[in-house]
N, C-alpha and C positions, 0 to 999 in steps of 0.2 A: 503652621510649621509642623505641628503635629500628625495632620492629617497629611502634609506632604510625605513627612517620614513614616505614614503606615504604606504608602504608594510605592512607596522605594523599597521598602520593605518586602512587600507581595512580589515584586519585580524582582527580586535579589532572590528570594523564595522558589521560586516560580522558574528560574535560571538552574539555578542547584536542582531543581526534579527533572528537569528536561536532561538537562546534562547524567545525573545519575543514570537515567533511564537508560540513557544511549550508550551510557559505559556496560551496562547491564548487556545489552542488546551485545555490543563487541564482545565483550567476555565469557557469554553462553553460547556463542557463534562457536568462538576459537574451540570454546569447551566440544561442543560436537564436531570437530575439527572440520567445520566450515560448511561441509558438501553434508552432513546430516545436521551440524547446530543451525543454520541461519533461519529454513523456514520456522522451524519451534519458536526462535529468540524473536524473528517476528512477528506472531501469530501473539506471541505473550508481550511484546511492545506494542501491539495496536488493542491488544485487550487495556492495557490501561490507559492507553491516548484516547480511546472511546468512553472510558468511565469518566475520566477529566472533562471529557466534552461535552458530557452529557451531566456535567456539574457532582458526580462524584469524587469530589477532592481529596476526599480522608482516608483512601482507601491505603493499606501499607503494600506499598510498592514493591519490596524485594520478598516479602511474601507472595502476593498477586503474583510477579515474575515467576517466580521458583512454580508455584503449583500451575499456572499453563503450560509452560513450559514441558514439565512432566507429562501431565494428562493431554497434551496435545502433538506429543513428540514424532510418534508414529506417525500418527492423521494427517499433521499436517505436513510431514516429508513426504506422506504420500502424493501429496497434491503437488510439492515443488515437484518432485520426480516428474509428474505428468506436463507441469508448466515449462521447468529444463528441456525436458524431450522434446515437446513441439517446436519452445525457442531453437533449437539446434536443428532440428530439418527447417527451417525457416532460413537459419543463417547458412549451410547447406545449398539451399537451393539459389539464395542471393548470391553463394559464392559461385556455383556451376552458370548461375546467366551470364556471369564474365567471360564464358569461355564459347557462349554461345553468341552467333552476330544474326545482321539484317532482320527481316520480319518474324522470324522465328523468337528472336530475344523480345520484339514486345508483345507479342501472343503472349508467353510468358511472365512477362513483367506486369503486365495490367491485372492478371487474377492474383498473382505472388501480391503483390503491391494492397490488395483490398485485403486478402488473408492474413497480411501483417498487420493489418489497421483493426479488424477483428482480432488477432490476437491482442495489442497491446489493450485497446480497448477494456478488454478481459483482465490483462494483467495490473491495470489502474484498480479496477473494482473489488477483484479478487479477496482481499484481504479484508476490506471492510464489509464485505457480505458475509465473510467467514465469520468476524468474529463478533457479529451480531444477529446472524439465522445459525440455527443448530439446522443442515439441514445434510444430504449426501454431496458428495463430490460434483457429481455431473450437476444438481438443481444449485451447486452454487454460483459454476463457470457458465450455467445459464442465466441466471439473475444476474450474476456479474458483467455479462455482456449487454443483456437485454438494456441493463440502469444506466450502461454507458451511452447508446443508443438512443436511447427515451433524454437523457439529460445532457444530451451533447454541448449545450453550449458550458456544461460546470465539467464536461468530458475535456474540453476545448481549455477552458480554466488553468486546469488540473495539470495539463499538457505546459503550459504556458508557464504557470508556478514553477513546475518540477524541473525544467530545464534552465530558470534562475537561480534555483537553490544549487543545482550543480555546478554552474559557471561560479559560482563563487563560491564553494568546496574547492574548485579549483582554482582559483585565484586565494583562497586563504588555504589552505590544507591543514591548518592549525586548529579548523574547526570542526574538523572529521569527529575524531574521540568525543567532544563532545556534544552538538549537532547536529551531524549529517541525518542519520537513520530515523532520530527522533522527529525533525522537522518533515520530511518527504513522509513519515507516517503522519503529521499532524495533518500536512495538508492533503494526503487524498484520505483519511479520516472525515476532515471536515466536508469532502466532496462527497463521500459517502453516505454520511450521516441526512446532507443538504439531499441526496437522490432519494432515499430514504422516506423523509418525509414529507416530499413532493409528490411519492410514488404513494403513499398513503392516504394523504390529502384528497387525491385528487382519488382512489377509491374508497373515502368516505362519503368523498359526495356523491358519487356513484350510487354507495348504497343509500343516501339518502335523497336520493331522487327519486 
């Protein structure tokens, strides 16, 4: 009985920090009125979904949040700015092949169609490259590509996950506030962390061959 009720416990635990997080994540958002809060509030939500992951439980959370947040506020809008931009000549040019017909629209459509696959690729890994390499901008959205590439079937995963968690964001909406952001950071977290150390692994053995 006991040990059930320490199980329930961790669970009930466990519930209450994912939740805070995600309320954290909305409220630093709105705070940089959305179009400059959200990459920072992200970048400081997958900074602590990665210490949990990586079994650092103790760390104080609205501390952690407040100082990434800060220290990453610039850097990492700079990055959304460049990921917004591409996303928008992407949506852009899907909207202009509407207007284009016969062989001319799938000349078009077949490179459009693999550059979007390359972007989203990108924009899966993005985050979790960030906020475990200190590295520049451009060597991150290369790593972030490369991992999704090299680890396509956890690419493929990731894809699969993220679009259940939304079907039922949308079928609950009650779980936004305190789920949505947390849970879609947990899972390509955990996808990242898994390419991570595949990608490692697999150049240790290298060097020890």
């Amino acid at each position: 009985m006991q040990k059930t009720m320490g199980k329930l416990f961790t669970v009930c635990e466990w519930i209450m920090r994912l939740a805070f997080v995600n309320l954290l994540w909305i409220l630093f958002s709105i705070a940089g009125l959305l179009v400059f809060g959200i990459m920072p509030a992200s970048v400081a939500l997958f900074t602590i979904v990665r210490k949990w992951q990586m079994e650092e439980t103790d760390i104080p959370v609205l501390k952690t949040f407040l100082t990434v947040y800060r220290q990453e506020f610039k850097r990492s809008n700079g990055l959304g700015f460049c990921l917004s931009l591409s996303g928008a000549f992407l949506t852009f040019d899907f909207l202009y092949l509407r207007t284009v017909h016969g062989a001319l629209q799938l000349a078009l459509l077949v490179p459009l169609m693999i550059i979007a696959a390359f972007y989203i690729t990108t924009a899966l890994y993005i985050l979790p490259v960030y906020v475990h390499y200190d590295l520049k901008m451009i060597t991150n959205l290369k790593n972030a590509f490369f991992l999704g590439v090299l680890n396509f079937h956890m690419t493929l995963l990731m894809l699969v996950t993220l679009a259940a968690i939304i079907i039922l964001i949308l079928y609950q909406p009650g779980l936004v506030p305190f789920f949505s952001a947390v849970s879609i950071a947990w899972i390509l977290m955990f996808g990242g962390i898994y390419s991570f150390n595949r990608i490692d692994a697999r150049q240790s053995k290298v060097s020890g061959g």
